[in-house]
C-alpha positions as CSV (number, residue, x, y, z in Angstrom):
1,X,-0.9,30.3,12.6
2,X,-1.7,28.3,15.5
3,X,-3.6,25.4,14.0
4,X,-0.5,25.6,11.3
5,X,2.8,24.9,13.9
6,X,1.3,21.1,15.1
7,X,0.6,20.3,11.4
8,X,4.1,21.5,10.4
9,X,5.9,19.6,13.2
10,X,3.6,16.4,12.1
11,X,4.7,16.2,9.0
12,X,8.3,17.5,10.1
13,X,8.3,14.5,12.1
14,X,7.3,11.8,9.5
15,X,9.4,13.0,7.2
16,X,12.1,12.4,9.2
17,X,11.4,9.1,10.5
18,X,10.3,8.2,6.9
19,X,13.9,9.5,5.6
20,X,15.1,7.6,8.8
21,X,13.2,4.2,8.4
22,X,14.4,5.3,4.3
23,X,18.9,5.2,5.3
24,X,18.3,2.1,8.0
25,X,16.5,-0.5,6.2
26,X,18.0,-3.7,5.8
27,X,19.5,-5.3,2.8
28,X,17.4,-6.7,0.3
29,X,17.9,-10.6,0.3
30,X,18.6,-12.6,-2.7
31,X,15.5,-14.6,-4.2
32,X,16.2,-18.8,-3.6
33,X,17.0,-20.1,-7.1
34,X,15.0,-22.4,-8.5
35,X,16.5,-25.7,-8.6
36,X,16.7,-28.0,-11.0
37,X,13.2,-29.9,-12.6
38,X,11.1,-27.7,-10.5
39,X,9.2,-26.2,-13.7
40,X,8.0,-22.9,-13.1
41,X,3.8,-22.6,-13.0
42,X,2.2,-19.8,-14.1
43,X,-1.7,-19.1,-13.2
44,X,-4.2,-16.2,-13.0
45,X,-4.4,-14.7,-9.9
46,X,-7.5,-16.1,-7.9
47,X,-10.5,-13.9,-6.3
48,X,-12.5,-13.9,-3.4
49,X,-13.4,-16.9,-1.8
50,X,-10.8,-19.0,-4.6
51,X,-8.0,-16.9,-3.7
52,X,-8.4,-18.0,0.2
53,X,-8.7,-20.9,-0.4
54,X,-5.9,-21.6,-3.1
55,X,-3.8,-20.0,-0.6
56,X,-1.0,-22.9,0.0
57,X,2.4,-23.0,1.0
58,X,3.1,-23.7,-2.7
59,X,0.7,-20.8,-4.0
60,X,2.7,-18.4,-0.9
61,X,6.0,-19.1,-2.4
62,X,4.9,-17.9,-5.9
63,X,4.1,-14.5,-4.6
64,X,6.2,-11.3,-3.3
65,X,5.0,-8.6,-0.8
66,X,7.1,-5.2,-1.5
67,X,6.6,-3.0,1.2
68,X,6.6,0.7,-0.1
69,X,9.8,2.9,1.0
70,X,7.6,5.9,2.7
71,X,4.0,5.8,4.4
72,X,1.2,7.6,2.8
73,X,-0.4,10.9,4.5
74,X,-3.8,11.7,3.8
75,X,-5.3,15.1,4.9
76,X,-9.3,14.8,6.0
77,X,-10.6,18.0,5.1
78,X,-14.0,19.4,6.7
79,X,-14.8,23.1,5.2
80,X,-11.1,24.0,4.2
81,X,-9.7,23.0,7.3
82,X,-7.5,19.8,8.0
83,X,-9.7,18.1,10.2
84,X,-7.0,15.0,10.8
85,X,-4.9,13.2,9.2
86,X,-4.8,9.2,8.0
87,X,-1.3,7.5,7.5
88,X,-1.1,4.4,5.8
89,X,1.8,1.6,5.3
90,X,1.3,-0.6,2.0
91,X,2.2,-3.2,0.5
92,X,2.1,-4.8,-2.7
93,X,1.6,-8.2,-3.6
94,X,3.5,-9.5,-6.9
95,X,4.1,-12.7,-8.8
96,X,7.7,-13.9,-7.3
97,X,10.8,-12.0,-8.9
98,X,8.9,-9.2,-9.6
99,X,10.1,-6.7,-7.1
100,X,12.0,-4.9,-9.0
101,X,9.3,-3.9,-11.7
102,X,7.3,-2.3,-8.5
103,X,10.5,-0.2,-7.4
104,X,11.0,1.1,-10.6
105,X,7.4,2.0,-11.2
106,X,7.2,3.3,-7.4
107,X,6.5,7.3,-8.1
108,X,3.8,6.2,-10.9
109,X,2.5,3.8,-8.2
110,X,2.1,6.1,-5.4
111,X,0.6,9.1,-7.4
112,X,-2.0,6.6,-8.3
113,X,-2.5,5.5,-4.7
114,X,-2.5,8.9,-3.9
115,X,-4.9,9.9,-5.8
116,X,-7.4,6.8,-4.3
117,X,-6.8,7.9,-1.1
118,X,-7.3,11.7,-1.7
119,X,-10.6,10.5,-3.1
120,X,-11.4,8.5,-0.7
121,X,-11.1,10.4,1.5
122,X,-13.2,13.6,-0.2
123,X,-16.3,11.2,-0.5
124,X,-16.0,10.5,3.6
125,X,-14.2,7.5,3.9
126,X,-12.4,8.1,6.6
127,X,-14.8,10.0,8.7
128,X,-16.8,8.3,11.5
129,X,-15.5,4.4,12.0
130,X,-13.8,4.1,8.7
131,X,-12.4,0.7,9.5
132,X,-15.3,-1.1,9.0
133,X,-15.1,-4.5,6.4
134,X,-17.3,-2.7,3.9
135,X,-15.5,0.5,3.9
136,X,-11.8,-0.1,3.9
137,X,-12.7,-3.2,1.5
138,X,-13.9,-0.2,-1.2
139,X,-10.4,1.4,-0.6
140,X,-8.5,-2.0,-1.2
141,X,-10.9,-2.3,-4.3
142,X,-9.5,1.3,-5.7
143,X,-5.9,0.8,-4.5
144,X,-5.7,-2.6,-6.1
145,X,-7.2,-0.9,-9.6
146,X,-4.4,1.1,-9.3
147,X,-1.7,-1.2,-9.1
148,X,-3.1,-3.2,-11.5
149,X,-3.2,-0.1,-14.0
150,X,0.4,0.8,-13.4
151,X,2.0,-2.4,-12.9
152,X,-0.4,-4.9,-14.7
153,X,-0.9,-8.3,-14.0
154,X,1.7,-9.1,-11.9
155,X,0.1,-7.3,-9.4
156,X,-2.1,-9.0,-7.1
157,X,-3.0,-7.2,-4.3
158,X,-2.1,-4.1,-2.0
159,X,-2.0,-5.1,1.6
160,X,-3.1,-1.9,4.2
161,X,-0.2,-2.8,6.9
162,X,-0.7,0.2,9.0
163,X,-3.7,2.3,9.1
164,X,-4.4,5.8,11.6
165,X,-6.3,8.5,12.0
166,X,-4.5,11.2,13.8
167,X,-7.1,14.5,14.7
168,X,-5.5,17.9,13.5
């Protein structure tokens, strides 16, 4: 009962501010149109090393970053108990325009992410320093899988904006 009250008030407490953040955010803003001769390009999305460096100010104005509405709370079990908790902002990255097709996909898209970071989180990855390159690049890996399976192509990538660990 004791080790049940700080988790309660916890999550009391992001829910709140998540239904808070949730009632106060700003206005979408209207995407620039596209003027006149300007034909629009379409191109795989690049990898790696190609994707840094095709990364222009042309190639940045061909891409979106949807933040999602609520963060994501991951319990880090050890032998039944919640050893701490890990809250994570996202965002994805989508071919321009294509906002919309991530809000309306949004509870398919965080059950999936969900269940990345559940796993991830089952097979230690956020025990010890779990920011290191290697490890939180396997978690982008997973989470961008996911979007890719819900959304399709027009995902690109899933951006970790806010990452803690907060002990239980």
């Amino acid at each position: 009962m004791k080790k049940l009250l700080p988790i309660l008030l916890v999550l009391i407490g992001l829910g709140g501010g998540a239904a808070g953040g949730y009632l106060l955010r700003p206005e979408p803003e209207p995407a620039p149109e596209a003027t006149e001769g300007a034909a629009a390009e379409t191109c795989a999305p690049a990898t790696g090393e190609q994707a840094r460096i095709a990364e222009t100010p042309e190639a940045a104005a061909q891409v979106e970053y949807v933040k999602l509405n609520n963060q994501f709370v991951v319990p880090v079990m050890n032998g039944g108990d919640i050893r701490s908790l890990v809250i994570l902002s996202l965002s994805v990255e989508v071919e321009a325009g294509q906002a919309e097709v991530v809000y309306t996909r949004e509870p398919k898209l965080r059950d999936a992410f969900l269940r990345v970071l559940f796993d991830h989180a089952n097979t230690g990855g956020f025990d010890g320093s779990f920011t290191e390159s290697g490890t939180i690049e396997s978690l982008r890996r997973g989470l961008r899988a996911a979007a890719q399976d819900i959304i399709g192509s027009t995902s690109r990538d899933v951006l970790i904006l806010d990452i803690i660990r907060q002990a239980a």
